[in-house]
C-alpha positions in Angstrom: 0.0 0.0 0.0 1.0 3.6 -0.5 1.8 5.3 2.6 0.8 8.7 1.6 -2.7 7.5 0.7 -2.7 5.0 3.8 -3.4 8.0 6.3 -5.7 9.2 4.2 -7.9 6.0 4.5 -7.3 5.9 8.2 -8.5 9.3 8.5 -11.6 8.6 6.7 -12.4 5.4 8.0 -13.1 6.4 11.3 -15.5 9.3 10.1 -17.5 6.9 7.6 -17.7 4.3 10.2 -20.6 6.8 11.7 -22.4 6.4 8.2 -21.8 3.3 6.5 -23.8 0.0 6.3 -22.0 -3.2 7.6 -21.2 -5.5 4.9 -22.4 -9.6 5.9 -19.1 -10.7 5.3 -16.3 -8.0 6.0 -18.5 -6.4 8.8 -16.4 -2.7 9.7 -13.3 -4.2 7.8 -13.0 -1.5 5.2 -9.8 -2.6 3.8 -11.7 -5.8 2.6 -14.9 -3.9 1.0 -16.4 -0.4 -0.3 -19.0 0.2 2.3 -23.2 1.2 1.7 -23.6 4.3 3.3 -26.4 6.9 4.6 -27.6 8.8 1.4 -26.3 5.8 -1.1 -29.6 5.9 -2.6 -29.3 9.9 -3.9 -26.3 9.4 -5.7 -27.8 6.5 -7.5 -30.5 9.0 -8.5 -27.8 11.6 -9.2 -26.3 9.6 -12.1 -29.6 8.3 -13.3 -30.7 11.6 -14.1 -26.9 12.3 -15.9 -26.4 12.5 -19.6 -23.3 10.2 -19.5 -25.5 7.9 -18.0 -28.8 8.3 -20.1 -27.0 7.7 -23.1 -24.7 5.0 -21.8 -25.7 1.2 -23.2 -22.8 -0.5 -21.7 -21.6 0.4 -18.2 -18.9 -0.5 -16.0 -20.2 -1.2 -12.1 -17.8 -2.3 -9.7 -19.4 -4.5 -7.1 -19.0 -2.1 -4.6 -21.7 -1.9 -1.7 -22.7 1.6 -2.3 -23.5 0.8 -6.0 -26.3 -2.0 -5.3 -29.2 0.8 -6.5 -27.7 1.5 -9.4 -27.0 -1.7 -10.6 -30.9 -2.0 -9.9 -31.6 1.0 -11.6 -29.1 0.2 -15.0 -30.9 -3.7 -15.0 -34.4 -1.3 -14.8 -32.8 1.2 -17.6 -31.9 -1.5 -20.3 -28.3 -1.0 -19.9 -25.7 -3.7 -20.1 -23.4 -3.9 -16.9 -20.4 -4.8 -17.3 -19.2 -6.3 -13.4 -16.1 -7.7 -12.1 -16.4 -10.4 -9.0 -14.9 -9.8 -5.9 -11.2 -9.5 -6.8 -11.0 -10.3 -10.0 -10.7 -13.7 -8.5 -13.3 -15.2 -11.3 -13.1 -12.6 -14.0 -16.3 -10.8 -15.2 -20.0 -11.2 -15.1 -22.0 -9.9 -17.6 -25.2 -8.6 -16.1 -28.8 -7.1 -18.6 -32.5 -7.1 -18.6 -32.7 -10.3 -20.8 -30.6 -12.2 -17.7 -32.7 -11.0 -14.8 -36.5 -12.0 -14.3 -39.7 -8.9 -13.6 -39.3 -8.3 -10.1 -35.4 -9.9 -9.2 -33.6 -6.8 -9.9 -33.3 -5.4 -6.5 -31.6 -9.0 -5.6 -29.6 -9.4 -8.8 -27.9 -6.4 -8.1 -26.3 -7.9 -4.7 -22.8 -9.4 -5.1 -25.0 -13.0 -4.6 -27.8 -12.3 -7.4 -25.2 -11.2 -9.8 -23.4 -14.7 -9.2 -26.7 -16.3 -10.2 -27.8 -14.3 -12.5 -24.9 -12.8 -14.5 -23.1 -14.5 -17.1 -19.0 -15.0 -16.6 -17.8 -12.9 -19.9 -14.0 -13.5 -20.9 -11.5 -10.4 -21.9 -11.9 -11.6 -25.7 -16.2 -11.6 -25.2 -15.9 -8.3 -23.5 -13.2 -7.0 -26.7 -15.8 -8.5 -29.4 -18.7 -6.6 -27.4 -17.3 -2.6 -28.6 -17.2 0.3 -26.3 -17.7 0.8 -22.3 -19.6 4.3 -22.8 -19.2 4.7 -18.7 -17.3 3.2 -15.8 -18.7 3.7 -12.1 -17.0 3.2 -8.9 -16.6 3.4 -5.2 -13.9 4.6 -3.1 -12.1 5.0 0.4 -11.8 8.3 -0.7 -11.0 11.0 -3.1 -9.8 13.9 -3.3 -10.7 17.1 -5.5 -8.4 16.4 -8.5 -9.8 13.2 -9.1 -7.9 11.3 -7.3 -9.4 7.9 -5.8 -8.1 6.4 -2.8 -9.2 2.1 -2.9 -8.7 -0.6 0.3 -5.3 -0.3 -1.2 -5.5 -3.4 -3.6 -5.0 -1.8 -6.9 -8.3 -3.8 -8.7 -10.0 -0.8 -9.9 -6.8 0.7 -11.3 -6.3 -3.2 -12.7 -9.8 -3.0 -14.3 -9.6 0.1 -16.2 -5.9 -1.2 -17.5 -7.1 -4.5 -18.6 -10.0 -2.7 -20.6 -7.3 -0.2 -22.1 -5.0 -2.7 -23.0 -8.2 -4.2 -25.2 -9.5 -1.4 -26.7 -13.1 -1.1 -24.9 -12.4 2.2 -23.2 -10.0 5.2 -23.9 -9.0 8.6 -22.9 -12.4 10.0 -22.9 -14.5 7.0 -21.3 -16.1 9.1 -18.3 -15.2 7.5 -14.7 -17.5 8.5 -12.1 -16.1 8.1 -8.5 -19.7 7.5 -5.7 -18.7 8.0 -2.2 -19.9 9.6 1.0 -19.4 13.4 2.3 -17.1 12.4 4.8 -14.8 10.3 2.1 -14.2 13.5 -0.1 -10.8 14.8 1.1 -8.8 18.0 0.7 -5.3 16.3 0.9 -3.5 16.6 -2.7 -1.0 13.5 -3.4 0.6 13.2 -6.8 -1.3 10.3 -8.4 1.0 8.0 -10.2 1.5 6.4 -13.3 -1.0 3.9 -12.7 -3.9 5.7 -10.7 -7.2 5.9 -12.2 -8.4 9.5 -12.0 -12.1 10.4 -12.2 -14.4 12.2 -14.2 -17.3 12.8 -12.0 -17.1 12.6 -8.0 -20.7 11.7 -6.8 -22.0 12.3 -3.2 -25.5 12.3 -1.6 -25.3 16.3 -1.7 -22.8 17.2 -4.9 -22.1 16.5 -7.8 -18.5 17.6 -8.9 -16.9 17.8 -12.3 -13.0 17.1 -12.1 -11.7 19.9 -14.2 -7.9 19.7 -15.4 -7.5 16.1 -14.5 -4.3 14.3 -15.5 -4.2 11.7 -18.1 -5.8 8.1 -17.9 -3.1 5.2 -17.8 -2.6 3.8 -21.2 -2.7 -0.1 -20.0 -0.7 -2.4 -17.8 3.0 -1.8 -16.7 3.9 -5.5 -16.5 7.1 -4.8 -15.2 5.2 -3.4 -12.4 2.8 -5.8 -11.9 3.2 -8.3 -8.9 3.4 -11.8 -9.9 0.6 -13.2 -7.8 -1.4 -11.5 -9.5 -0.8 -12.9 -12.3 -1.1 -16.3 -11.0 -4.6 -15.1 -9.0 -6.0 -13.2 -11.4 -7.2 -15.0 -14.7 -8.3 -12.1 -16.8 -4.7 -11.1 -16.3 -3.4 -14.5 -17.8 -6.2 -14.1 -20.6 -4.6 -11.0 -21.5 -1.2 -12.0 -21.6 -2.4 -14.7 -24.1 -3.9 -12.0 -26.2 -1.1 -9.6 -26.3 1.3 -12.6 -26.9 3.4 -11.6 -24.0 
């Protein structure tokens, strides 16, 4: 983990432990999971009502807790989701209208109805499919350049790389960071190579446009990239076998 941004999760934690929703599994563990919070709802509605979201077929959800509404409300809207499982550990899921019976969609959008209902999508399906128009995400926090702060793993970052390296999103793909109040931070840390930066930040009482925001990384530093994750991750060997590396 980077120090820097390691005090900055502290910090946060112990404010959005007053707010968030326990998660069945990690309970207050926030380094293992993005926590629901107070207000999760309203940012849900937020995006609904955003063009980058009304014109979006094919969005990005990462299965964080505080995104269950709005993978109810894109299964409700007709879009396609596009959702990794915890980790990365079994790839993608797949996740539409034409998957999910009248009246499951509030389930199917839980980390468990996904599983049943999604369909496991591989790097090549998700290359053949064309453009991710939008990507959403949670966060431990961010700050006001963009800047996302995760439980430290890396996955989103990971993601977004593994989708650049196939040619499904690019430069301008909008990234739209939900979080709590509390998790929006003034603290400015460099972002690196490899950090993610946002378009939008979403909270239950703003919505902020990142103006001026660096570059998007262009794919995966391999040199970079530990080894078990390699072994761990199987999109990652996928790709490898793509890019004949």
């Amino acid at each position: 983990m980077d120090k820097g941004k390691d005090w900055i999760r502290e910090k946060v934690w112990r404010e959005l432990i007053k707010v968030a929703k326990p998660d069945s599994r990690f309970h207050w563990n926030f380094a293992e999971f993005i926590p629901d919070f107070k207000g999760s709802e309203r940012c849900a509605d937020q995006i609904r009502s955003m063009d980058v979201y009304v014109n979006a077929e094919v969005v990005f959800i990462t299965p964080d807790n505080c995104l269950q509404k709005l993978r109810e409300y894109a299964i409700m809207d007709g879009k396609k989701i596009i959702m990794p499982t915890y980790g990365i550990k079994r790839g993608f899921l797949i996740l539409h209208r034409g998957l999910v019976p009248e009246g499951k969609e509030d389930f199917a959008s839980t980390l468990d109805g996904a599983d049943i209902y999604g369909k496991p999508v591989t790097l090549l399906q998700l290359k053949n499919m064309g453009k991710v128009d939008l990507l959403v995400t949670g966060a431990s926090a961010v700050n006001m350049k963009g800047v996302r702060y995760g439980k430290g793993h890396g996955y989103f970052d990971l993601e977004w790389a593994m989708l650049r390296e196939i040619g499904v999103v690019g430069e301008e793909t909008p990234i739209i960071a939900v979080i709590h109040d509390c998790q929006l931070v003034e603290e400015s840390i460099e972002a690196s190579p490899y950090d993610t930066i946002v378009d939008y930040i979403i909270t239950p009482s703003r919505t902020i446009k990142v103006e001026n925001r660096p570059p998007k990384p262009r794919g995966i530093d391999w040199n970079k990239l530990p080894q078990d994750f390699i072994r761990e991750i199987p999109p990652l060997k996928e790709l490898k076998k793509l890019l004949n590396r």
